[in-house]
Backbone and ligand atoms as CSV (ligand in chain L), in Angstrom:
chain,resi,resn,atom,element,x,y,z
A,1,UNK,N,N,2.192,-18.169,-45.580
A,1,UNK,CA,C,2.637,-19.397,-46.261
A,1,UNK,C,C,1.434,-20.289,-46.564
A,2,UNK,N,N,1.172,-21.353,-47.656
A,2,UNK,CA,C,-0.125,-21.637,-48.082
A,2,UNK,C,C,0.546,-22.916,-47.495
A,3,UNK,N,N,-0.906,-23.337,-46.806
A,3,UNK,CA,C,-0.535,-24.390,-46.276
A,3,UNK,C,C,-0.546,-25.738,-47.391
A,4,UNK,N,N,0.279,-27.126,-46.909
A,4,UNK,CA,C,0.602,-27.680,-47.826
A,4,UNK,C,C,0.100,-29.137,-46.815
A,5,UNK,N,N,-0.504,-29.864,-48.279
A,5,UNK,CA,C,-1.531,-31.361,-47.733
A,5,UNK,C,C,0.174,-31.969,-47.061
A,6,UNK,N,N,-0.503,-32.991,-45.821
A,6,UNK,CA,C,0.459,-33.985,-45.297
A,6,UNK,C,C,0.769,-34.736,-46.051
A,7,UNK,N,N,1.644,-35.289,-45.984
A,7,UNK,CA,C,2.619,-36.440,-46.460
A,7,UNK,C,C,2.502,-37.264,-45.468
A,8,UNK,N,N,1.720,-38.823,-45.664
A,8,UNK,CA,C,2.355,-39.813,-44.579
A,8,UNK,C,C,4.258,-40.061,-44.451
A,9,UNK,N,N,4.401,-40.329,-43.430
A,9,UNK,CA,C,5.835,-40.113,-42.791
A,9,UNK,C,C,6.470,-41.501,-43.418
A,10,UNK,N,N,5.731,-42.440,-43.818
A,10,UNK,CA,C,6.096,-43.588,-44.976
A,10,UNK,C,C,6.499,-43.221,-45.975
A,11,UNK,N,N,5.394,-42.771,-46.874
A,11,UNK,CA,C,6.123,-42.109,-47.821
A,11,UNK,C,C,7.636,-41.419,-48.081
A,12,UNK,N,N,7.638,-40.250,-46.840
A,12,UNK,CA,C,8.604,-39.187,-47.372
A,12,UNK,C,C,9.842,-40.285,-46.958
A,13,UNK,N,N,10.123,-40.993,-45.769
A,13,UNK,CA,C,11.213,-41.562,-45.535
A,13,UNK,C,C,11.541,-42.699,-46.983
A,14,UNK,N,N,10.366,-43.490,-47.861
A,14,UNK,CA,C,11.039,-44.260,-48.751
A,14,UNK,C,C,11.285,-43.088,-50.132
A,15,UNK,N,N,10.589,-42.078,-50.035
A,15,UNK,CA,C,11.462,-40.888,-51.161
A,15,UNK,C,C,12.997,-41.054,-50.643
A,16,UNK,N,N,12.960,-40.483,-49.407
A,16,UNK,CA,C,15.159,-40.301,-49.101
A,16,UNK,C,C,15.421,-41.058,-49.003
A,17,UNK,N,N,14.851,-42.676,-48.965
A,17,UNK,CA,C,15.971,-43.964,-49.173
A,17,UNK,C,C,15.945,-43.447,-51.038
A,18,UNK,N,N,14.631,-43.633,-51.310
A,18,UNK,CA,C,15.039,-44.194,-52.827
A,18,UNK,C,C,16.229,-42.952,-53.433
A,19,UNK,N,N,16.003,-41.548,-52.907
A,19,UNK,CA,C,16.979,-40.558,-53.368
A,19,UNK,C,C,18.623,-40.874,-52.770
A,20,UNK,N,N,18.685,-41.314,-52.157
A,20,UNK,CA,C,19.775,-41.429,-51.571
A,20,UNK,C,C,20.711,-42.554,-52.506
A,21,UNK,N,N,20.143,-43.421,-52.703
A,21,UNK,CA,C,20.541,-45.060,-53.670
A,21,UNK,C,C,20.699,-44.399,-55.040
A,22,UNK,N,N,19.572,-43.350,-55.326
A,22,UNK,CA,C,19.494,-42.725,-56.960
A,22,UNK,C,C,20.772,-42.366,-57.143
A,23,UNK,N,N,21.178,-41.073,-55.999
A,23,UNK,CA,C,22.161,-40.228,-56.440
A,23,UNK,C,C,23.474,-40.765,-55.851
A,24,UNK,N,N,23.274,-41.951,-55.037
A,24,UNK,CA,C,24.448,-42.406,-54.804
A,24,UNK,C,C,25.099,-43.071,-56.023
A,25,UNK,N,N,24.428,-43.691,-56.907
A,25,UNK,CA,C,24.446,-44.582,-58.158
A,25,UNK,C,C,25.344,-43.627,-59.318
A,26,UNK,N,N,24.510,-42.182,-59.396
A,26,UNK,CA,C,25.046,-40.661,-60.262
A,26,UNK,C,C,26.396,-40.627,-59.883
A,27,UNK,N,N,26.201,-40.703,-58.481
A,27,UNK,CA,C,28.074,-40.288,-58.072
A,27,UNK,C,C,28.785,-41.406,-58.088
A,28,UNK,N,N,28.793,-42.539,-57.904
A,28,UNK,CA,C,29.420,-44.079,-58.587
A,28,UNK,C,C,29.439,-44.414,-59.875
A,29,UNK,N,N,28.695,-43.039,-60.709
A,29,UNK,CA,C,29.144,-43.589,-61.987
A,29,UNK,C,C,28.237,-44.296,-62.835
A,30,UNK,N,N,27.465,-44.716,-61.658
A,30,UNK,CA,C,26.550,-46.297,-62.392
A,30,UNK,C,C,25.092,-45.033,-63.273
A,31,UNK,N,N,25.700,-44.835,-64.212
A,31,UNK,CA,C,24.383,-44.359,-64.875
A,31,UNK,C,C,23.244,-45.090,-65.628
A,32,UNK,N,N,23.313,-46.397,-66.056
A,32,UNK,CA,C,22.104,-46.985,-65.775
A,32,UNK,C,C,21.039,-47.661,-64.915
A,33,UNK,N,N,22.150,-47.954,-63.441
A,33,UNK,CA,C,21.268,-47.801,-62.346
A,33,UNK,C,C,20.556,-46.340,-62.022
A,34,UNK,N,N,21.018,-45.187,-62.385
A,34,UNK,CA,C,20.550,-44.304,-61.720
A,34,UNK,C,C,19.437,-43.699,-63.059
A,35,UNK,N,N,19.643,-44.540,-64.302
A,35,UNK,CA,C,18.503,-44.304,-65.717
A,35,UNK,C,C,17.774,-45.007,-64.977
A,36,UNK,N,N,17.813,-46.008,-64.285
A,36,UNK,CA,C,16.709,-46.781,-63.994
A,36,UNK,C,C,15.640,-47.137,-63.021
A,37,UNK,N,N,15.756,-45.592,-61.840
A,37,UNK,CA,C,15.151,-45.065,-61.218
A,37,UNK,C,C,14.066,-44.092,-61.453
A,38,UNK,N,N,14.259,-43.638,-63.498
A,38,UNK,CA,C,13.629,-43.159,-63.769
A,38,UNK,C,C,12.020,-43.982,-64.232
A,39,UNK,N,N,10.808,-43.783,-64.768
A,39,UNK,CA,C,9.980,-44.656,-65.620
A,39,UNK,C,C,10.145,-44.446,-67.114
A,40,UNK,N,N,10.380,-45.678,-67.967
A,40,UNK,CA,C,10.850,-46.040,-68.900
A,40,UNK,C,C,10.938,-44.857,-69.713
A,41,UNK,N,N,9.443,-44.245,-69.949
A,41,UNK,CA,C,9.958,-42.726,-70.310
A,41,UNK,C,C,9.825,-41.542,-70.050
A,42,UNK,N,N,10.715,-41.819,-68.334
A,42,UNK,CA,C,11.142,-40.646,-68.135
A,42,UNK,C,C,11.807,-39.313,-68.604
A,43,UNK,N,N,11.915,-38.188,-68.113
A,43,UNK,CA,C,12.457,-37.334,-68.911
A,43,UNK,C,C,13.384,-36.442,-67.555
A,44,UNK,N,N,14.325,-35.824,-68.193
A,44,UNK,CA,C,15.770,-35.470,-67.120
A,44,UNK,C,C,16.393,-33.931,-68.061
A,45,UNK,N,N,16.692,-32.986,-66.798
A,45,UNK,CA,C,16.891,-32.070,-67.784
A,45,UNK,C,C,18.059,-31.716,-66.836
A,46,UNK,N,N,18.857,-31.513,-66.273
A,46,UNK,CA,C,20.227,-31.085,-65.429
A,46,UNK,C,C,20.483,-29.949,-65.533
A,47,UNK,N,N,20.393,-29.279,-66.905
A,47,UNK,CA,C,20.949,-28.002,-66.662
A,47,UNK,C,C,20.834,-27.157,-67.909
A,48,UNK,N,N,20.389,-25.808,-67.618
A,48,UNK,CA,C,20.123,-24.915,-68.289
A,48,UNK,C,C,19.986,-25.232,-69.775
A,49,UNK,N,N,21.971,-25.523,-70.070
A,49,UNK,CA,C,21.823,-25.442,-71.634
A,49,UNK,C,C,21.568,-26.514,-72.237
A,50,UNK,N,N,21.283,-27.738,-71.352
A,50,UNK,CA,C,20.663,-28.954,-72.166
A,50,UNK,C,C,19.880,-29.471,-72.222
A,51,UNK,N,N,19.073,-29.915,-73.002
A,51,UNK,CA,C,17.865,-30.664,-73.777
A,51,UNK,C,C,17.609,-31.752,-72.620
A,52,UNK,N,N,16.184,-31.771,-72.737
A,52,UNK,CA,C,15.921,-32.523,-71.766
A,52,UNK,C,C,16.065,-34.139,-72.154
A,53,UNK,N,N,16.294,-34.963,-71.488
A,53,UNK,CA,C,16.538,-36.428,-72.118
A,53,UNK,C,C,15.611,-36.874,-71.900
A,54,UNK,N,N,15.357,-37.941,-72.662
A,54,UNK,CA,C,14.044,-38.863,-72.638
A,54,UNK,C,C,14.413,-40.310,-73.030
A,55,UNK,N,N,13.517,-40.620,-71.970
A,55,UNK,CA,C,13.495,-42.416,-71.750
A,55,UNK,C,C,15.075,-42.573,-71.126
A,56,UNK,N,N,14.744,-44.153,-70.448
A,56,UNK,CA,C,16.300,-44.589,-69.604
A,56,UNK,C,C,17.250,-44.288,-70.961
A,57,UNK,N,N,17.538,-45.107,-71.911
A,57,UNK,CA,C,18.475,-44.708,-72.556
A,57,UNK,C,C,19.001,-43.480,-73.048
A,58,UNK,N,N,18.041,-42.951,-73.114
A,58,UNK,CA,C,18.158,-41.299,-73.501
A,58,UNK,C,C,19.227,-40.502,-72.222
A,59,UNK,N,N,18.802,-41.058,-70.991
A,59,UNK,CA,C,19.223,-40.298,-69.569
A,59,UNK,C,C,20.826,-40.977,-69.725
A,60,UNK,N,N,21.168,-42.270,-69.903
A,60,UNK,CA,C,22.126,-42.672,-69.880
A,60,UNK,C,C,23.469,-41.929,-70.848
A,61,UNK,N,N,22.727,-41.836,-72.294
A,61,UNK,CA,C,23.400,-41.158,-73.160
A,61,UNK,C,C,23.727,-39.881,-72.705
A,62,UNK,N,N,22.372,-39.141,-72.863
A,62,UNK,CA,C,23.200,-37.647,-71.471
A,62,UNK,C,C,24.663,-37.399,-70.927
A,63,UNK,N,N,24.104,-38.472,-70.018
A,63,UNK,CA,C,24.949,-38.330,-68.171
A,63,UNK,C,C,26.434,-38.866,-69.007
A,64,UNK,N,N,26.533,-39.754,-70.016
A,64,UNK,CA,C,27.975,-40.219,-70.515
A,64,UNK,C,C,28.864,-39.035,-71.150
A,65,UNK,N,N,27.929,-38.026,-72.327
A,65,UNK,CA,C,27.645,-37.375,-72.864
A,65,UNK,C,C,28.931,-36.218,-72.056
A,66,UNK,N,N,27.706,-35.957,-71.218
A,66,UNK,CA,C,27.805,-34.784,-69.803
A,66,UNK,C,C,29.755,-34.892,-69.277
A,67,UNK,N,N,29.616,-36.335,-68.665
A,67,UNK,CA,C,30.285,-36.692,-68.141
A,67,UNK,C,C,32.385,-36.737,-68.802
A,68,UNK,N,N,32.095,-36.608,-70.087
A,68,UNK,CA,C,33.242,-36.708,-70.798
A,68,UNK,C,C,34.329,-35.620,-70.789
A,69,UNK,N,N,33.516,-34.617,-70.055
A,69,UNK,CA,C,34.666,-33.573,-69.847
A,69,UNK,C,C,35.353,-33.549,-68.543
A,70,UNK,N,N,35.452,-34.825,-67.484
A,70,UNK,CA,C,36.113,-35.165,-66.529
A,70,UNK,C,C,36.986,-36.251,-67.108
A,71,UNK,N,N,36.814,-36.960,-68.176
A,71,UNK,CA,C,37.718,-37.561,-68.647
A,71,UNK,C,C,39.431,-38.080,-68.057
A,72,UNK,N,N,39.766,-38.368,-67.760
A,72,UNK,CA,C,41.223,-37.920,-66.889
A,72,UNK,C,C,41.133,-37.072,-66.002
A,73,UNK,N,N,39.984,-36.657,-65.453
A,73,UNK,CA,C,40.017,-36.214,-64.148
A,73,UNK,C,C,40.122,-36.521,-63.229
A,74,UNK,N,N,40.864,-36.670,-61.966
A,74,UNK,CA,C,40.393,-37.686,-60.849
A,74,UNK,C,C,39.478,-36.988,-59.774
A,75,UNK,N,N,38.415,-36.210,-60.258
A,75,UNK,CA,C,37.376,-36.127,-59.756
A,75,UNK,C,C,36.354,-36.397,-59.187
A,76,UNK,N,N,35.793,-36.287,-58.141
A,76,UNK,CA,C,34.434,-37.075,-56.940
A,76,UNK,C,C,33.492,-35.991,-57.022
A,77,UNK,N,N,32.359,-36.324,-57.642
A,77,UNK,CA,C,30.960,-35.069,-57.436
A,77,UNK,C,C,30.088,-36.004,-56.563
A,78,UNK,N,N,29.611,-34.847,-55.711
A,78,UNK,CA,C,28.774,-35.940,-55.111
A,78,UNK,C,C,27.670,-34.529,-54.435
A,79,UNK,N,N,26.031,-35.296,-55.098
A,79,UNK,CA,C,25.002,-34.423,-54.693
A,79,UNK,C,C,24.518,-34.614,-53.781
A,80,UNK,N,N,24.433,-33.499,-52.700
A,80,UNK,CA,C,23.972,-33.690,-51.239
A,80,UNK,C,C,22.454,-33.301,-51.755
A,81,UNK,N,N,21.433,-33.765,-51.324
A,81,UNK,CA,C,19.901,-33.503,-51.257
A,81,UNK,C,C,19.530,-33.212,-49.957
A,82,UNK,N,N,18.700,-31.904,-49.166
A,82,UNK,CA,C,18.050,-31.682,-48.510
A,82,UNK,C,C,16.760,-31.111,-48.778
A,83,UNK,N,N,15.496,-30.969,-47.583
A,83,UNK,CA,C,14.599,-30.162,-47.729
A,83,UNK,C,C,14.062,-30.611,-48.841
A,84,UNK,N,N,13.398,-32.302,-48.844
A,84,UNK,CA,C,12.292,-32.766,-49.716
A,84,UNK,C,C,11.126,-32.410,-48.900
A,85,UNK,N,N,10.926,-31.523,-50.055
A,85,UNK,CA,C,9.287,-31.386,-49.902
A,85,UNK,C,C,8.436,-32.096,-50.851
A,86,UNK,N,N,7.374,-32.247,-50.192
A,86,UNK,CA,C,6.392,-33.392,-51.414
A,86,UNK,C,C,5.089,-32.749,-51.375
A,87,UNK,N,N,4.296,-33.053,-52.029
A,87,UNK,CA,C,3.166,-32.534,-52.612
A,87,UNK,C,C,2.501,-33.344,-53.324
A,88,UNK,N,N,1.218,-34.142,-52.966
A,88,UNK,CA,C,0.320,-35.136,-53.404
A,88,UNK,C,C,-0.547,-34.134,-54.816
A,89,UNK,N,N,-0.150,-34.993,-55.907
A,89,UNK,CA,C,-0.738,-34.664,-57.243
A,89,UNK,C,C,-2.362,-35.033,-57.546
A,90,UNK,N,N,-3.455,-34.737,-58.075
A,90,UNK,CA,C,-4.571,-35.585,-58.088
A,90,UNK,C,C,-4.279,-36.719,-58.846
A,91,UNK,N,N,-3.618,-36.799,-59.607
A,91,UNK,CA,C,-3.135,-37.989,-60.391
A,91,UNK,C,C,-2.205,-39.208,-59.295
A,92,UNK,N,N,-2.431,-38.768,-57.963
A,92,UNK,CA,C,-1.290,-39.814,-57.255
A,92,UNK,C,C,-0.150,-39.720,-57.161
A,93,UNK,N,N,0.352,-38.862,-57.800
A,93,UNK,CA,C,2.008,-38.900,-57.980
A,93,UNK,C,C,2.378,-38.108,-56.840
A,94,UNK,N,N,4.184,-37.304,-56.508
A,94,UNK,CA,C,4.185,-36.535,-56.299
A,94,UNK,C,C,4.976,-36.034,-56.562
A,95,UNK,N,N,4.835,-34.143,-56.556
A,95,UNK,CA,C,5.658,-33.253,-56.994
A,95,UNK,C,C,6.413,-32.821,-55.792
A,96,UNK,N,N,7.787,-33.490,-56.222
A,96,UNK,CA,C,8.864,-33.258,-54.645
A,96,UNK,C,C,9.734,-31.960,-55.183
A,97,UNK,N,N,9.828,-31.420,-54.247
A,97,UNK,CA,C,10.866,-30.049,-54.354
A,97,UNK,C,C,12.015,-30.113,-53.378
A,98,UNK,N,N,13.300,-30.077,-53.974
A,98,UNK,CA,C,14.356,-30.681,-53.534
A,98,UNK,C,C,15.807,-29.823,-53.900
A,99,UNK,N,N,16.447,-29.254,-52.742
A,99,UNK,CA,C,17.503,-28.138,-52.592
A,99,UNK,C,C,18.794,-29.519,-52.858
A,100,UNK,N,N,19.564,-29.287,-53.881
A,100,UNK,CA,C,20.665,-30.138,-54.189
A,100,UNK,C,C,22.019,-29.135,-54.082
A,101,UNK,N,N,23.506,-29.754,-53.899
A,101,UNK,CA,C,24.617,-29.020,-53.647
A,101,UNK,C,C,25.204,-30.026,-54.383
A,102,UNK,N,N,25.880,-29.787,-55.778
A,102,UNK,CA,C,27.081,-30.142,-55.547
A,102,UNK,C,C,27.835,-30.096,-55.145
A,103,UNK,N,N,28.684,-31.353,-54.664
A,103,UNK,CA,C,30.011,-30.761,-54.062
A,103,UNK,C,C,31.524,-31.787,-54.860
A,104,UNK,N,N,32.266,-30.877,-55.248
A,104,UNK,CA,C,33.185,-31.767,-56.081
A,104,UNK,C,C,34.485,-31.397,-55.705
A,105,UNK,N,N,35.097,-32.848,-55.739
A,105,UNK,CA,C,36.486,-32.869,-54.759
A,105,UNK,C,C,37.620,-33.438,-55.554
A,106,UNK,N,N,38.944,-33.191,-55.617
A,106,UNK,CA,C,39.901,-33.705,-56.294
A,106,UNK,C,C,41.045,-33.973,-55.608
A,107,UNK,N,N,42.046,-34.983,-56.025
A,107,UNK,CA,C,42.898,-35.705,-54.533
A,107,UNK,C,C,43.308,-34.564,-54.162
A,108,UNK,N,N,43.626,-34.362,-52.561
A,108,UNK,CA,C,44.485,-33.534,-52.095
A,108,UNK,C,C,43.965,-32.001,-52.277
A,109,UNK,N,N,42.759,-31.978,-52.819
A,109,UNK,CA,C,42.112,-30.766,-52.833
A,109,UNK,C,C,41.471,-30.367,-51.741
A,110,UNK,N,N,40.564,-29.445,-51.611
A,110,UNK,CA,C,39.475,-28.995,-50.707
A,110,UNK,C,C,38.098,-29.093,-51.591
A,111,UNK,N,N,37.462,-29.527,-51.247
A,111,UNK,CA,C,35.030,-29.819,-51.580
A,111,UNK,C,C,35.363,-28.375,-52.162
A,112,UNK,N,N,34.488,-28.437,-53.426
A,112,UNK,CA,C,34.303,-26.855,-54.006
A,112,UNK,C,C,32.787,-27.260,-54.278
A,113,UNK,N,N,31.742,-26.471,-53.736
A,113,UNK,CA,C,30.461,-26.383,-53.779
A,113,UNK,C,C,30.378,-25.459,-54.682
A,114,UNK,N,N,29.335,-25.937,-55.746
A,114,UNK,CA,C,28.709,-25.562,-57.000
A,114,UNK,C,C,28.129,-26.520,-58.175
A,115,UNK,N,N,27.420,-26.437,-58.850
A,115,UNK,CA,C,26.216,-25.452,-58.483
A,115,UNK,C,C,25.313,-25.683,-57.189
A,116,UNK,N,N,24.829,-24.583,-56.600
A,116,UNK,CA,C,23.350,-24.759,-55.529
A,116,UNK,C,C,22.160,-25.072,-56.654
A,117,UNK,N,N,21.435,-26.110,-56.424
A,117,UNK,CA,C,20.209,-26.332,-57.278
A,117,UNK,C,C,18.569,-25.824,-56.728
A,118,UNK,N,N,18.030,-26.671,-57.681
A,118,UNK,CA,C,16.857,-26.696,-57.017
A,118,UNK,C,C,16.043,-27.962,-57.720
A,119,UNK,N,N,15.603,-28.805,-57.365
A,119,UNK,CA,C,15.071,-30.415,-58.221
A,119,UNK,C,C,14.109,-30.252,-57.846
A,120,UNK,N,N,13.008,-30.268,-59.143
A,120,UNK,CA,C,11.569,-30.232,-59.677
A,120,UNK,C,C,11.197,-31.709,-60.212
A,121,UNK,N,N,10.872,-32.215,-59.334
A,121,UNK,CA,C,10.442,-33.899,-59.538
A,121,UNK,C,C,9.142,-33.760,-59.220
A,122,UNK,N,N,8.782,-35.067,-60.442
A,122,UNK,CA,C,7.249,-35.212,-60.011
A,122,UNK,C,C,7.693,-37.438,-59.684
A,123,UNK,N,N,7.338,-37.811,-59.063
A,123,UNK,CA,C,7.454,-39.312,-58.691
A,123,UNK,C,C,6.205,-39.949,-58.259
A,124,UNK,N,N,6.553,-41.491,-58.925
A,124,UNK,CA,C,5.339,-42.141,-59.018
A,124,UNK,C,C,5.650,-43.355,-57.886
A,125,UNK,N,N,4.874,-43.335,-56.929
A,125,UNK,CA,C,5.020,-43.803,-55.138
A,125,UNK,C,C,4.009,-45.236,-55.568
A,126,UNK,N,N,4.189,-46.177,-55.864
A,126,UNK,CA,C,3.247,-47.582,-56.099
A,126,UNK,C,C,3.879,-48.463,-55.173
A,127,UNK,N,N,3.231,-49.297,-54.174
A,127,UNK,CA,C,3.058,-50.129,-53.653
A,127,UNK,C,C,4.725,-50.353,-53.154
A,128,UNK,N,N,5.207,-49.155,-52.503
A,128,UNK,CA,C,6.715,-49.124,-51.768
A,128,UNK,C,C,7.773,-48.999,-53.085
A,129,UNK,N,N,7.619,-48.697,-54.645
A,129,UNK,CA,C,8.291,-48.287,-55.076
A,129,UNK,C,C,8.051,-47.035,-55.199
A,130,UNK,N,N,9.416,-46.291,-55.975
A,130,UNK,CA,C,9.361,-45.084,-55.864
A,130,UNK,C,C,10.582,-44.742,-57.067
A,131,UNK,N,N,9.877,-43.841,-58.565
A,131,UNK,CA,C,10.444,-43.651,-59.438
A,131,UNK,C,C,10.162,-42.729,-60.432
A,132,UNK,N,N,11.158,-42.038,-60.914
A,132,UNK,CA,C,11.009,-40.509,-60.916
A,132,UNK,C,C,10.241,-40.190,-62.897
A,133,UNK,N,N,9.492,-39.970,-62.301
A,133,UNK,CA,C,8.470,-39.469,-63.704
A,133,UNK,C,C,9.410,-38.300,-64.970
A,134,UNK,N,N,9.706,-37.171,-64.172
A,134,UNK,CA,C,10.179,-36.171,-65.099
A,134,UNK,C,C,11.633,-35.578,-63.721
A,135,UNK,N,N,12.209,-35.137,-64.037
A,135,UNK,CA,C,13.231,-34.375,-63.449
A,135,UNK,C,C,13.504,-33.121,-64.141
A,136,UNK,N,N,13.729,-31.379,-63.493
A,136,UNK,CA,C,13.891,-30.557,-64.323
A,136,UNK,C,C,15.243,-29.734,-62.612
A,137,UNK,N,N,16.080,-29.579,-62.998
A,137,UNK,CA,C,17.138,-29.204,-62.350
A,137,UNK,C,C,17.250,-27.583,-62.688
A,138,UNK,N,N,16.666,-26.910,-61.711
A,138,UNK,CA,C,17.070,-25.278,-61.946
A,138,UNK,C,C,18.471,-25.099,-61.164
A,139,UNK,N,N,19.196,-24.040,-61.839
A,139,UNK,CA,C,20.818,-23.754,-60.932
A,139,UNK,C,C,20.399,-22.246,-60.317
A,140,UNK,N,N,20.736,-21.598,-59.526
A,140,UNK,CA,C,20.803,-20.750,-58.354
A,140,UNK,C,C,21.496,-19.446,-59.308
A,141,UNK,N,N,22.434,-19.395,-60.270
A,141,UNK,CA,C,23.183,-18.646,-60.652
A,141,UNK,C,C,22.603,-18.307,-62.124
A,142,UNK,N,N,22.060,-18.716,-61.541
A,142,UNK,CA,C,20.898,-18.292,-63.428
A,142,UNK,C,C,19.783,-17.238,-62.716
A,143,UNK,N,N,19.847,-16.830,-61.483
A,143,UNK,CA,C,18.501,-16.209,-60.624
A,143,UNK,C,C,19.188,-14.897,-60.749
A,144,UNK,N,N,20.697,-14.541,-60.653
A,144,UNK,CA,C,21.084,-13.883,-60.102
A,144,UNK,C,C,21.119,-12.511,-61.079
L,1,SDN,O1,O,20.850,-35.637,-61.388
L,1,SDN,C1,C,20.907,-34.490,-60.704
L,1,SDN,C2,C,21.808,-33.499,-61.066
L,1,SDN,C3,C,22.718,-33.693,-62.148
L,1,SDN,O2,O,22.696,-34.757,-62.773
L,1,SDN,C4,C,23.637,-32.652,-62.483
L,1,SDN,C5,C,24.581,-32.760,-63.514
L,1,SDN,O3,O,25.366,-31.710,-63.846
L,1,SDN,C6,C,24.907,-33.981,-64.259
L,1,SDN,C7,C,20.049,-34.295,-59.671
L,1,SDN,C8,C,20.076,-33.118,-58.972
L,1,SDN,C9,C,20.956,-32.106,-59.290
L,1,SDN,C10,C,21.833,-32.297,-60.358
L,1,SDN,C11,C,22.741,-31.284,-60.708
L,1,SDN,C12,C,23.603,-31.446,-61.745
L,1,SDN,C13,C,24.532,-30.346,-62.090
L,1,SDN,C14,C,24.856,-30.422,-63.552
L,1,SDN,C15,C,25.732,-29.351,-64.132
L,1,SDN,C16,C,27.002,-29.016,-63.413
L,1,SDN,O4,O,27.523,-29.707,-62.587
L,1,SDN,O5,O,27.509,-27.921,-63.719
């Protein structure tokens, strides 16, 4: 295994606050709080067959976009994140690698997990903020 530079333990803990608030925001719906975790022009790609978005408004349009085929659904997605790994860029940034699960629930249903991901972030760590440069979302079932 190639070994990999430390991460101060500051850092990685304000990555899983700030991830935690991000994707809590995704699953509340609030998609311009969670555009606005990105930098202004950020770029977001979710999934296979779609174009990557660019800039907050761009991400917002997306995720509404995305989102319209739950329409009358009474549906709850909600992305569990484990196993951030980070990786100091020479540019300062960092490139976090991040195992995501959806898990999506409907009243009176049972959690149906899908897709297993994989989140290719690079994030820009300034003075206790923390905000996501590019996002590229690989799915597990595209490997297979
Ligand atoms: O923002 C994410 C996403 C995400 O937005 C996803 C969306 O639909 C909207 C961070 C990390 C992982 C993801 C994963 C997805 C899955 C994607 C497609 C689907 O649910 O089929």
């Amino acid at each position: 295994m190639t070994t990999k530079t430390l991460v101060p333990t500051e850092v990685h803990a304000q990555v899983q606050h700030f991830y935690a608030h991000q994707m809590q925001a995704l699953d509340s719906l609030r998609f311009e709080d969670y555009a606005a975790t990105f930098t202004e022009d950020g770029s977001f790609q979710h999934s296979p067959q779609a174009e990557p978005a660019v800039t907050r408004a761009g991400i917002v349009r997306e995720l509404v976009e995305f989102h319209k085929r739950f329409d009358g659904d009474p549906v709850q997605r909600r992305h569990w994140f484990t196993h951030v790994a980070l990786q100091p860029q020479p540019d300062g940034s960092y490139a976090s690698t991040v195992y995501a699960l959806v898990v999506t629930t409907r009243p009176g249903g049972t959690p149906v997990i899908a897709p297993s991901c994989v989140v290719h972030d690079v994030l820009e760590v300034t003075d206790g903020e923390v905000l996501t440069r590019s996002r590229l979302v690989t799915h597990d079932q595209m490997f297979q």
